[in-house]
N, C-alpha and C positions, 0 to 999 in steps of 0.2 A: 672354681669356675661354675661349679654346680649346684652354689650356695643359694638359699634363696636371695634375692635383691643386688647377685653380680648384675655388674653392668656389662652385658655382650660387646660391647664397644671396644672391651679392655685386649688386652692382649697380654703375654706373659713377653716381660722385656727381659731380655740378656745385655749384659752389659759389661764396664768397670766403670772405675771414677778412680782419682786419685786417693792416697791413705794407704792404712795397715802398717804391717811390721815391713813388708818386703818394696812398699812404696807403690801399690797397686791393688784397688779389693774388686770379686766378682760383685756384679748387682744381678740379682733372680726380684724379679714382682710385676706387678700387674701394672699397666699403663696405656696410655689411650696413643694410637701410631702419630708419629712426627714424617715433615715432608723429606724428611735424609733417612729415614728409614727403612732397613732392610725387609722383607717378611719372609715367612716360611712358616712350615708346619714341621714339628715334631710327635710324630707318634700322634697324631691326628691333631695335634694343641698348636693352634694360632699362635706366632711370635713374632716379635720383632726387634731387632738390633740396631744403633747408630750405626751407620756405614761408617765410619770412622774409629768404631773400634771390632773391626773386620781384623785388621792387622795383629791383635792383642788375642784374638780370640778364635782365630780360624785352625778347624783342628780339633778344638779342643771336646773334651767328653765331659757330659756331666752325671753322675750317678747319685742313685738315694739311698743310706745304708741305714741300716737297720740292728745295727749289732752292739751289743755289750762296751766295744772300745769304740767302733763311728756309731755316730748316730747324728743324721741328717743329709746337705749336700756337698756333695763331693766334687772337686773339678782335677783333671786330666787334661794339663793343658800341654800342648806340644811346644809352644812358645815361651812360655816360661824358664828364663837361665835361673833361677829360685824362687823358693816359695818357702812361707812361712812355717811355725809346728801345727797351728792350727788348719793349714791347708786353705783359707779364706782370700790370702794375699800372695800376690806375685810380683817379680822384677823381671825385666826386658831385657 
């Protein structure tokens, strides 16, 4: 967001979409806001979410690790009845 030539417009979207091992993947990246769109702020950072996958995702923690066995992000989700070996995918 700090990059030269972001576009301030963007927002960091949270998300899923269909896929993965467990039939469910997170989506993390940048997007311009939609009129079903959730917003908020994390930790001073603009977001926004489908209201529609409020259900899939409420709860849930995201973290950034940094060590020898994770390395990247991490999701905690409370809804989740399983999730993948990778941690990227979930089932409902």
């Amino acid at each position: 967001m700090v990059a030269e030539g972001f576009d301030p417009t963007q927002r960091l979207r949270v998300g899923v979409k269909g896929g993965g091992c467990s039939g469910m993947t997170y989506v993390l990246g940048f997007n311009h806001p939609k009129e079903n769109d959730h917003r908020f702020e994390i930790d001073g950072i603009p977001c926004i979410m489908d209201k529609a996958h409020e259900l899939y995702l409420y709860g849930m923690q995201v973290d950034w690790q940094d060590g020898l066995n994770n390395r990247g992000f991490t999701f905690k989700n409370p809804n989740a009845s399983s999730t993948c070996g990778c941690g990227t995918s979930f089932a409902v």
